[in-house]
N, C-alpha and C positions, 0 to 999 in steps of 0.2 A: 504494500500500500504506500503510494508519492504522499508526501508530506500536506500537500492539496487534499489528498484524499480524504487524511486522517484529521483536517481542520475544518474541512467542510461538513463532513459525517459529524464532528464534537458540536458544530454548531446548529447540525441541524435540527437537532433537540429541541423545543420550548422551555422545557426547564433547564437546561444548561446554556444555554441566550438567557434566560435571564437570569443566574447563577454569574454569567460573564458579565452581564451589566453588571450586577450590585456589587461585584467586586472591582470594576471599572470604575465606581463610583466613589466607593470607599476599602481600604485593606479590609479585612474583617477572617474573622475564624468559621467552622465550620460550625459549633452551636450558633455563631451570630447570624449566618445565613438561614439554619434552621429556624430559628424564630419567625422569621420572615417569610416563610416561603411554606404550602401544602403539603411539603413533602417531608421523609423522616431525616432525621440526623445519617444513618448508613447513605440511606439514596442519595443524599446530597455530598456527602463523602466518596461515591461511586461516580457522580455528576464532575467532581474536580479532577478525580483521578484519569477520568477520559480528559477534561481540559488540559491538563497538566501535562498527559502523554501527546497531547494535541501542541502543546508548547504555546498556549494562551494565557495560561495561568503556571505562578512558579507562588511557592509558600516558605516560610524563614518559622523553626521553631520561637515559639516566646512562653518560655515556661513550658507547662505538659502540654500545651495546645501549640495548634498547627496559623500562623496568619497568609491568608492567600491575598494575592495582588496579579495585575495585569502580569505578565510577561514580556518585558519589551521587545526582547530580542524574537522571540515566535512571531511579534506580531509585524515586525518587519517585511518576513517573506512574503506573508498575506499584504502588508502595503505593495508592495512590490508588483506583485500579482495584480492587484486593483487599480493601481499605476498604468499598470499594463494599458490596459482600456478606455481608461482616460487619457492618456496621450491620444491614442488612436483617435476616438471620439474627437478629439481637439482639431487635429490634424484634418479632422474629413469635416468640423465646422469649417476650419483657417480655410480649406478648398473651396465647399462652396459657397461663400461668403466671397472671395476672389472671384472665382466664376460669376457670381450674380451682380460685381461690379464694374467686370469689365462688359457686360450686356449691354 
């Protein structure tokens, strides 16, 4: 599985998108999410561990708990990627915007 695969699959989730928001939002631990969220304390610990192998999310011990935050460096390649298609996109306005001026 490309690295694409394994980011897009972790995102495709409803509960791990909004698992990536709230932790996007603010660091927080895995009971802090649980609070927050329908789902148990395990499943939302199951939710990171796919983020985590997805390289979205990276966690720093603080005491017996775990704090999870963005991962910047995973989220790089996905810019990267998303990049991709916005230049293009650009590129084929910059055209026909040219095109429609020399008309």
């Amino acid at each position: 599985m490309t690295y694409e695969d394994r980011l897009f699959a972790a995102l495709a989730d409803p509960t791990r998108r909004a698992i990536f928001e709230r932790v996007a939002g603010q660091r927080q631990s895995v009971a802090e999410l649980a609070r927050t969220m329908p789902v148990s304390q395990p499943a939302i610990s199951q939710h990171l561990k796919i983020l985590k192998e997805a390289r979205l999310v990276r966690d720093v011990p603080s005491g017996a708990r775990r704090i999870y935050s963005i991962d910047p460096e995973g989220l790089g390649p996905l810019r990267a990627w998303l990049d991709r298609f916005w230049s293009e996109q650009l590129a084929a306005f910059k055209a026909a915007v040219e095109t429609a001026d020399d008309s």
